[in-house]
N, C-alpha and C positions, 0 to 999 in steps of 0.2 A: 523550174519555170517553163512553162509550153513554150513552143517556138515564136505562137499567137501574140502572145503576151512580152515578149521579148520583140519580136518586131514592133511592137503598138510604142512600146518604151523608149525604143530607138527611132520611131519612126519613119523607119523605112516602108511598110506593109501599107499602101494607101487603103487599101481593098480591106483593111482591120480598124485602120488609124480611125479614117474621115467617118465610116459609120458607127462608131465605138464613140468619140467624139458629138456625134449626130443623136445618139442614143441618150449621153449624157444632157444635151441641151432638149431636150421631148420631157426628160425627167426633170431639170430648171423651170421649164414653161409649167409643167404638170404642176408639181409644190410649189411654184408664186398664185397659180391661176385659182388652185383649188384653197389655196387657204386667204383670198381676200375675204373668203365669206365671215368666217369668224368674227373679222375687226368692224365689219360693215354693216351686219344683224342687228345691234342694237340701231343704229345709225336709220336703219329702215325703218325697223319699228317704229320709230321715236316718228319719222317724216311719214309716213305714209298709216301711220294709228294701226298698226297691226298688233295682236298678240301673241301670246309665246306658241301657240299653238298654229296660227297662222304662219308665223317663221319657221316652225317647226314642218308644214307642207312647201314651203319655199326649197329648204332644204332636204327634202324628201324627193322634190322633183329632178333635183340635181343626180340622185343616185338609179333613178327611173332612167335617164337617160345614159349614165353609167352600164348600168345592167342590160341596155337593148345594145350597146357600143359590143360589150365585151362577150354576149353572144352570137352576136356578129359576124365580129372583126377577128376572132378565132378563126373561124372559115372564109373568108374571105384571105385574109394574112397566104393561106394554103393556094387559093385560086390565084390570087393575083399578084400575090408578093406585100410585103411588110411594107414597103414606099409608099403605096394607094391607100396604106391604113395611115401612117403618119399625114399624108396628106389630108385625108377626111377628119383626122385631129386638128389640123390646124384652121381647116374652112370651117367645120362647126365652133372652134372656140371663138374664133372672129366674130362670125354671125351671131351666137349666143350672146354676145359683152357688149355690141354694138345694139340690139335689143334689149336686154336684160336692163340696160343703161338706161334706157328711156322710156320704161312700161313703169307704170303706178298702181294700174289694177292688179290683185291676187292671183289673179286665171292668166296672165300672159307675162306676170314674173316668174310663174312655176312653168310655163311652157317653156319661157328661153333660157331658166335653169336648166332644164332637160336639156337644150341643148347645148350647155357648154357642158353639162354632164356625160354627155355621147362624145365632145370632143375630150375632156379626160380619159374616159373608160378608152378611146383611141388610142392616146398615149401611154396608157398603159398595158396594151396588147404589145404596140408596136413597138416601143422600148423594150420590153423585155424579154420579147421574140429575137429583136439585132444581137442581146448579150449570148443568151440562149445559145445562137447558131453558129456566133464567134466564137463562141468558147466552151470547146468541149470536158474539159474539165476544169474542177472549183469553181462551179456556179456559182453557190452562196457567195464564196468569197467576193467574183466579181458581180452577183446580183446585187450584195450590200456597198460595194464602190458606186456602183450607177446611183442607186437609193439616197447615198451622200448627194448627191446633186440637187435630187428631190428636195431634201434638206434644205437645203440653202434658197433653194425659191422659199419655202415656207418660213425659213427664218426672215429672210427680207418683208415678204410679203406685208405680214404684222406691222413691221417698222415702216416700212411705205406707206400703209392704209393708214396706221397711227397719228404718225405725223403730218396726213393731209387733213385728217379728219381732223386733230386738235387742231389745226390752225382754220377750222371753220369749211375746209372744200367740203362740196358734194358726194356723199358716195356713189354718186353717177359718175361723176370726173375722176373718182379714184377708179372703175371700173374701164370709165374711157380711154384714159392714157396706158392702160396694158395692151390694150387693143397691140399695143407696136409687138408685142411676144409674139403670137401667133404669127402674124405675121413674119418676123424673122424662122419661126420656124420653117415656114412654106420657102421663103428662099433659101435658107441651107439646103432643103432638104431634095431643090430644084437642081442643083448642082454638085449634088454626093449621089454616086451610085452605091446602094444597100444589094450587096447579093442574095440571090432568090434560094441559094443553096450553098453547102456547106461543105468543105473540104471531098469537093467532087461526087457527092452520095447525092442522087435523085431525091427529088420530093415525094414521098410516097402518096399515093391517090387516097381520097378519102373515103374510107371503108365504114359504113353505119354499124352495122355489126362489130366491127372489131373495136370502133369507139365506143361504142354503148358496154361491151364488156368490162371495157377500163373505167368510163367513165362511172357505173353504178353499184362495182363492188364498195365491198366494206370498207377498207383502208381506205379509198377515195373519199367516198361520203363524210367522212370522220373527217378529214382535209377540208371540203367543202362546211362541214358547222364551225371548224376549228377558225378560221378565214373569215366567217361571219362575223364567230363572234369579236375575233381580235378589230379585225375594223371598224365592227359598231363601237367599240371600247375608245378607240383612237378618233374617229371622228365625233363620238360623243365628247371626247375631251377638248379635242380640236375644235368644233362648233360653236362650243357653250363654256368654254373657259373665261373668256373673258366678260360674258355675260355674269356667270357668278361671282367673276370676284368683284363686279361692280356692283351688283345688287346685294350681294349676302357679303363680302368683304371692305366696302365701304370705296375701292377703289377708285383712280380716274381713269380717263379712256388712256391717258398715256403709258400709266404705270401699267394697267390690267393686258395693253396690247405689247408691253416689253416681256411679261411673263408667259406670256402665248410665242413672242418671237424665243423666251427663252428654253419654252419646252420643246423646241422645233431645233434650239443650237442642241438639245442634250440627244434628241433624235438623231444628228447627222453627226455630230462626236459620236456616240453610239454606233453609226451604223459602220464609221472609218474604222474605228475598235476592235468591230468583231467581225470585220473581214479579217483581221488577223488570228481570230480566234475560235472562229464557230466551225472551219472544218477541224481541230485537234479537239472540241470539247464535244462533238456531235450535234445533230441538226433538233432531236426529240429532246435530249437534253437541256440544251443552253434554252430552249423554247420553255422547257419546263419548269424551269427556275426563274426566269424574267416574267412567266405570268400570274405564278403565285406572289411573289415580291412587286406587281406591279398594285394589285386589289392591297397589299397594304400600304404602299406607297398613298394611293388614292386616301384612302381611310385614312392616313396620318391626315393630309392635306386637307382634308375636308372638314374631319369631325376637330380635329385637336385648336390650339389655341392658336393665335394671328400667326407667330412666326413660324408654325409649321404647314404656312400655305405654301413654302418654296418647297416641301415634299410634291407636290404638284405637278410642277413642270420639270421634277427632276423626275417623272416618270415616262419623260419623252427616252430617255436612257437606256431604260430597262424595256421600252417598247420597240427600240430602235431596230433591233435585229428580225422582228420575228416574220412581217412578211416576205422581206425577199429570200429568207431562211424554209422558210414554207414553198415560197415558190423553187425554189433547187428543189428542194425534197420531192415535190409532185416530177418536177420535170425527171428528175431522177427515176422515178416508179415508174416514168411514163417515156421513154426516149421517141416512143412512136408514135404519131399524132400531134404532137405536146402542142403547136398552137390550138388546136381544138380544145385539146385538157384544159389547156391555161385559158383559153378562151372560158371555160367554165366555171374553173377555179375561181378566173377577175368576176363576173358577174354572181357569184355567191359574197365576193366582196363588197361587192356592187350594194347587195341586196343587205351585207351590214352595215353602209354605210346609211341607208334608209332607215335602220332599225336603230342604232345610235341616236342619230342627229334626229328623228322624230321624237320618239318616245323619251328624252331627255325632256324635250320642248315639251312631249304632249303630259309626261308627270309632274314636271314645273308648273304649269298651267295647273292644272288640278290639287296639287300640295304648294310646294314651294319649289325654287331653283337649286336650295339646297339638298331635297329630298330626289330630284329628277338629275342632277348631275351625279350622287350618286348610285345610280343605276348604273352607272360604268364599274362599280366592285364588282357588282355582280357577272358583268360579265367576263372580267379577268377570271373571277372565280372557276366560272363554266370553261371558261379556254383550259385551265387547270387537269379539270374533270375530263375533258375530252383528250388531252397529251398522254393520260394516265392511261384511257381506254389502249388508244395507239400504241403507247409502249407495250400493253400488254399484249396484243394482236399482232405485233411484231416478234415479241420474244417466243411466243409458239410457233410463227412458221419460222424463226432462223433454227429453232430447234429439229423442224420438221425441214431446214435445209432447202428452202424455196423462199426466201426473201432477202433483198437487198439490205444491209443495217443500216439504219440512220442515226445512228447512238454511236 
């Protein structure tokens, strides 16, 4: 056990504790903020006569302002420190929820989507960056600890929306009273000092050349599809779960948003899981087998008969591990730079969470909800195809004695 990790446990290491701490409540606010939309989509629809394809840009705008966040706040994280980026997560989500709240037209719920979408894609620079710098070694391990936190907003969320919504609230009023998260984050984060650098090593200046070389080889790029497609996959399930089992499964708002808070509990059991497990089983590996098992997961849930709709959300489980598992592994390939990499890394997530959550919307609309939700087989599938590439692009250069293993 690092010494890190061992003061953080004891308590004694302020300078570990309070931003380690700070890191986990970015990733709370992040998973309650991002997954009200789920419970609330239909809720809009229904109030404001939109259809699927309309919700479907609603939702698309959210990952627009995601994607300008996390190419950003990568350099910026480097100029001005990780605080000014947590900070800008918390004034945009404010602003966003507080607008978002009260627009009715199409053109300025996708605007101030966007911008809680910049305040997410914020928090997930800046969170990941504080673990990142604390903790020099066993990322994953500790990248899937913080990820549980994530979790848990997202499990709540569900149940919050659910039960304001059956009981008749507004989903303006379910949006309003979050409003108090951000804000709690701005005040932690006014009174915890985040250091700007790590066990005494300078920040190193940012060099375009030397990042463009990391950032456009091979093994990179394959990271960046690989991250696309897993997030389109997850927020496509995430978005539009609970729309299909109301529409194609017969469900109520109550029952369809406990299933959504239940694939969110298998996510954050999951992610506590395989912090025990994914540095002894490998980073290519354990990804490898959670996304071929996940496209059948989907496929039982979908195609098969009523009671194997709880395959479903039991694919929050098998999905639990693979981002923060992915994010070590870049950081890993990448020690120098990394808020820039990751900076690029999040915004190709960014750009699946658009691809997900639209094109679900936008083949439902044009078929059915049944035939657009599963579009997420498919893209388990291709995460599959693409792990396979990288294994194999990895086992020639360790053969050739120039690459780190991640297996």
């Amino acid at each position: 056990m690092s010494k890190e990790v061992e003061s953080f446990l004891r308590g004694k290491n302020k300078t570990v504790i309070l931003p380690t701490i700070g890191s986990f409540v970015v990733f709370f606010v992040f998973g309650f903020i991002d997954n009200l939309k789920g419970p609330t989509i239909p809720a809009i629809l229904s109030d404001l006569g939109l259809n699927y394809r309309q919700g479907g840009t609603v939702l698309f705008s959210e990952y627009i302002g995601f994607l300008i966040a996390t190419l950003s706040m990568g350099v910026l994280s480097v100029l001005f420190g990780k605080k000014k980026v947590i900070f800008a997560a918390g004034i945009f989500l404010a602003l966003g929820i507080a607008a978002y709240s009260s627009a009715s037209r199409l053109l300025f719920l996708s605007i101030f989507m966007a911008f809680i979408g910049f305040g997410l894609g914020s928090c997930e620079v800046g969170g990941n960056l504080i673990i990142v710098d604390l903790y020099s070694s066993q990322k994953a391990k500790y990248l899937n600890i913080m990820e549980f936190f994530h979790g848990i907003g997202s499990i709540l969320a569900p149940v919050y929306s659910g039960q304001l919504l059956a009981a008749a609230v507004s989903w303006r009023q379910v949006y309003r009273l979050a409003l108090l998260l951000p804000l709690a984050l701005l005040i932690y984060f006014l009174l915890v000092k985040v250091p700007k650098k790590h066990q005494g090593q300078e920040n190193s200046p940012i060099n375009i050349r030397r990042i463009g070389a990391s950032a456009i080889v091979g093994d990179t790029i394959l990271f960046y599809l690989f991250i696309l497609l897993y997030v389109a996959a997850e927020l496509g399930v995430a978005s539009w779960l609970v729309e299909f089992l109301q529409t194609d499964r017969g469900m109520s708002v109550s029952a369809s948003s406990l299933l959504l808070s239940a694939f969110f509990v298998a996510i954050t059991v999951g992610r506590l899981a395989g912090s025990f497990v994914v540095e002894r089983i490998g980073y290519l590996r354990i990804m490898k087998y959670v996304s071929i098992l996940s496209a059948a997961f989907l496929a039982i849930g979908i195609f098969a008969p009523a009671p194997f709709v709880y395959f479903l959300p039991a694919t929050g489980f098998l999905f639990s591990i693979v981002f923060p598992t992915a994010t070590a592994a870049v950081s890993v390939k990448h020690p120098e730079h990394t808020g820039v990499i990751l900076g690029i890394f999040f915004a190709f997530a960014g750009i699946g969470g658009m691809v997900g959550s639209y094109f679900v919307g936008l083949i439902g609309e044009l078929t059915t909800i049944k035939w657009g939700f599963s579009f997420n087989i498919l893209l388990c599938v291709l995460m599959f195809v693409v792990l396979l590439v990288l294994e194999l692009v990895y086992r020639i250069r360790e053969r050739k004695g120039n690459a780190v293993s991640l297996n």
